[in-house]
N, C-alpha and C positions, 0 to 999 in steps of 0.2 A: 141767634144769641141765647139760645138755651142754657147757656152753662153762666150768667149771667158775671159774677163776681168773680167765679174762678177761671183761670187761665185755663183755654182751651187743650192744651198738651197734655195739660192736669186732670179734666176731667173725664171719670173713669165711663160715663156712657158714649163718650164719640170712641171708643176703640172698638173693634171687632175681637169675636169669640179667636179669630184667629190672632190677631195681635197677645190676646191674656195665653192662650194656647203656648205659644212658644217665647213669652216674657221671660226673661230670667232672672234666678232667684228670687219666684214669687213670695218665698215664705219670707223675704226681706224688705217686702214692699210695703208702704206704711199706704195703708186705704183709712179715707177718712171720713167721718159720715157726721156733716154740720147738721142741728136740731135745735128749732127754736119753738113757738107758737102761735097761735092765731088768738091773742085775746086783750082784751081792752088795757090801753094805756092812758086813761084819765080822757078828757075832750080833745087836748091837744095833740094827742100821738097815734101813729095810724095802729092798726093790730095786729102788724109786722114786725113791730118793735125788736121782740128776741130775736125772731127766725135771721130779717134782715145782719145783723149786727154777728151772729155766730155765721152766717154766710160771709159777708164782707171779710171780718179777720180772718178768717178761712182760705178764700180766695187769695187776699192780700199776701200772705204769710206762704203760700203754694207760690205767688211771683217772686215773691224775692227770696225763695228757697235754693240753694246749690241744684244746679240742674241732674250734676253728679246723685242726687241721691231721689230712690224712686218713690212716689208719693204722688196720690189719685184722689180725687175727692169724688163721693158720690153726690145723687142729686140733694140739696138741701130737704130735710124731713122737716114741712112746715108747722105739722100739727102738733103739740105737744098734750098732757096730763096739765089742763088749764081748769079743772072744778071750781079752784078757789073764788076765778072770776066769773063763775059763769050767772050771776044774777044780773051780769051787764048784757046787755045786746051786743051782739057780734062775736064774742067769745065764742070760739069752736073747741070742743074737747072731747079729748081721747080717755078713754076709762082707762088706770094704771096697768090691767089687766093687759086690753088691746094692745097698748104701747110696747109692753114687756114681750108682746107674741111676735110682732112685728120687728122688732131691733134682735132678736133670739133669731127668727128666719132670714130676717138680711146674714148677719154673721154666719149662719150653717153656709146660707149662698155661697156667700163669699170663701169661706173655708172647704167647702165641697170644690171649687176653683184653685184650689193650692196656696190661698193667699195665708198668712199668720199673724196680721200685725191691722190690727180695726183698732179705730181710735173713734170714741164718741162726744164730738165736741158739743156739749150744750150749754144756748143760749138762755136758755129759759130757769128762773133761782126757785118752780116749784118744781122740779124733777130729777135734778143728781141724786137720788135715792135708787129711782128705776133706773138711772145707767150704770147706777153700781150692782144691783143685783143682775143687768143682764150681763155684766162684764163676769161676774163670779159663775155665773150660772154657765157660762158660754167656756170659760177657762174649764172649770169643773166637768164639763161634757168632752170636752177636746184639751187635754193635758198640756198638747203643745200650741194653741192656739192664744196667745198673748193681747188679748182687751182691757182697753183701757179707757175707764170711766172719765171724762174731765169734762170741767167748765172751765167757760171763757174767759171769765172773771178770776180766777184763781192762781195766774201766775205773776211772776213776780215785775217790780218796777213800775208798776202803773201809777199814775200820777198824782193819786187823792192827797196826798197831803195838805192842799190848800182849801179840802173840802171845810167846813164848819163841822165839831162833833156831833151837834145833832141830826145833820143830814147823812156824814159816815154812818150813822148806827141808822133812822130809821128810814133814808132816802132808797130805799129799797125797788123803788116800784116808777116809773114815769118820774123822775125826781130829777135832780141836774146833769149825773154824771148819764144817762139813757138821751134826756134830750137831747142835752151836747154832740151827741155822738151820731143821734139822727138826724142833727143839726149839718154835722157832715155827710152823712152817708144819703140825703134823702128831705133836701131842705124845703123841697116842694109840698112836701106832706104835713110838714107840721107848721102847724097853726098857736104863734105863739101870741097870737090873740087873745085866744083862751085858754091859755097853761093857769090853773091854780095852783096854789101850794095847801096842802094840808099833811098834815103828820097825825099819826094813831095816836089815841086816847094814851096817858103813860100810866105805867105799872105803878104801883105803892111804892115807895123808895127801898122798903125795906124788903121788899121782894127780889129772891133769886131766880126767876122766871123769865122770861124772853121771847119774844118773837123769834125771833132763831137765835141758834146757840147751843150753848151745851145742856139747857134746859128748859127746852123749845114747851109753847101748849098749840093746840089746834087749832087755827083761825080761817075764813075766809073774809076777801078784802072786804065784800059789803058790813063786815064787823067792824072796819078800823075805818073808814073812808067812804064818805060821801059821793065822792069826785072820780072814788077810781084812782087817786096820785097817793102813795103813799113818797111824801119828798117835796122839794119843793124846784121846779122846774126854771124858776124865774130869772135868777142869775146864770142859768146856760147861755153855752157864744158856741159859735162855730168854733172861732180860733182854739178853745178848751177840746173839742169833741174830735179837732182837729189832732191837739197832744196827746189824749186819749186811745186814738184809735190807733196811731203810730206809734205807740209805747207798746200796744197790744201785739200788736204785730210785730214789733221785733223780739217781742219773749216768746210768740208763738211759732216765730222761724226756731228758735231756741229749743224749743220743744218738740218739732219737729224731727230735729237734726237727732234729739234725746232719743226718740222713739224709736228710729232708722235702726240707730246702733244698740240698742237696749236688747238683753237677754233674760231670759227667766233666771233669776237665784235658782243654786238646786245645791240641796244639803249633799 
């Protein structure tokens, strides 16, 4: 059970050097490489939290994909660029550095293999910056090699609308919509026992500033939270983590299918 979430057909380590050898129309095959991390999600949630959840919809969305179209996941990359949290115990991280050198050499791998279509699905909301510079970096070195930066969280239909504004905006961290979902994916781990809710200290009213945004400043969570939760966990269900993660998945089949067929613009 190595390939744990994802469909075995799907995933790209049970095949042989011989199988990728005579695959056809590698340069058409969409390889996909889930990233999440190892780092504290308040008392209540294990330190799996991203990894598991960009594997899950990962997986999920490679089962219910058109068999017709080819599509391989690699092994989940657990570790991610977690510094924000690392004043918590358990927190493991990768310097931006490391990460950038490591997702640079998977792709040359992969590309020295005839492949042309890497897609780096991240769990984790402190590191879409390094998927975007390895995606540019990796396009930039191989003209025809097609990367593509994305998180999990960023496509469309998902079901927040009946979140509270204040949790939409600073539920960012171990909050309802992450428990909910590990609610589904991994009920034995979490301990809703001890979920607190806490939210970051607020900005001045009059301030154009933000935690994230279009006019982000630099924080680590021991600045904003006690607990480690930036959110508040309390009103997560199953049944919620359940809609969640099946909305996710169906716009990630969607994206998929996007990817398959997708070619570079060229003036």
């Amino acid at each position: 059970m190595m390939h744990g979430y994802i469909p075995p057909h799907r995933f790209f380590p049970y095949l042989t050097w011989t199988d990728i050898d005579t695959m056809p129309n590698r340069a058409n095959v969409v390889i996909v490489q889930p990233i999440g991390a190892i780092e504290q999600h308040g008392p209540h949630l294990p330190l799996i939290v991203d990894a598991a959840i960009a594997t899950a919809v990962v997986g999920k969305a490679l089962s219910q994909l058109d068999p017709n179209i080819p599509a391989y996941s690699l092994p989940p990359l657990y570790y991610g660029k977690s510094n924000e949290h690392w004043h918590f115990p358990g927190t493991i991280t990768l310097s931006a550095q490391t990460l950038i050198q490591m997702l640079m050499e998977v792709g040359e791998s992969l590309y020295r293999a005839g492949f042309r279509k890497f897609a780096l699905i991240n769990g984790h909301g402190g590191q879409p910056q390094i998927m975007e510079i390895v995606a540019r970096d990796l396009h930039q070195k191989y003209d025809d090699f097609l990367v593509f930066p994305l998180f999990v969280w960023r496509v469309p239909n998902l079901p927040f609308q009946d979140l509270p504004p204040k949790e939409l905006e600073y539920g960012i961290h171990a909050g309802e919509i992450e428990t909910s979902v590990l609610l589904s994916l991994l009920p034995e781990q979490v301990r809703m026992d001890q979920a607190v809710a806490e939210y970051p200290p607020e900005l001045p009213e009059e301030s154009v500033l933000s935690m994230e945004g279009a006019l982000p400043f630099a924080w680590t969570t021991r600045d904003l939270s006690r607990s480690g939760v930036l959110g508040d966990p309390l009103p997560a269900t199953v049944e919620k983590g359940d809609r969640i993660l099946n909305a996710a998945v169906e716009s990630w089949v969607c994206v998929l299918k996007d990817l398959h067929r997708f070619r570079q613009p060229q003036v």
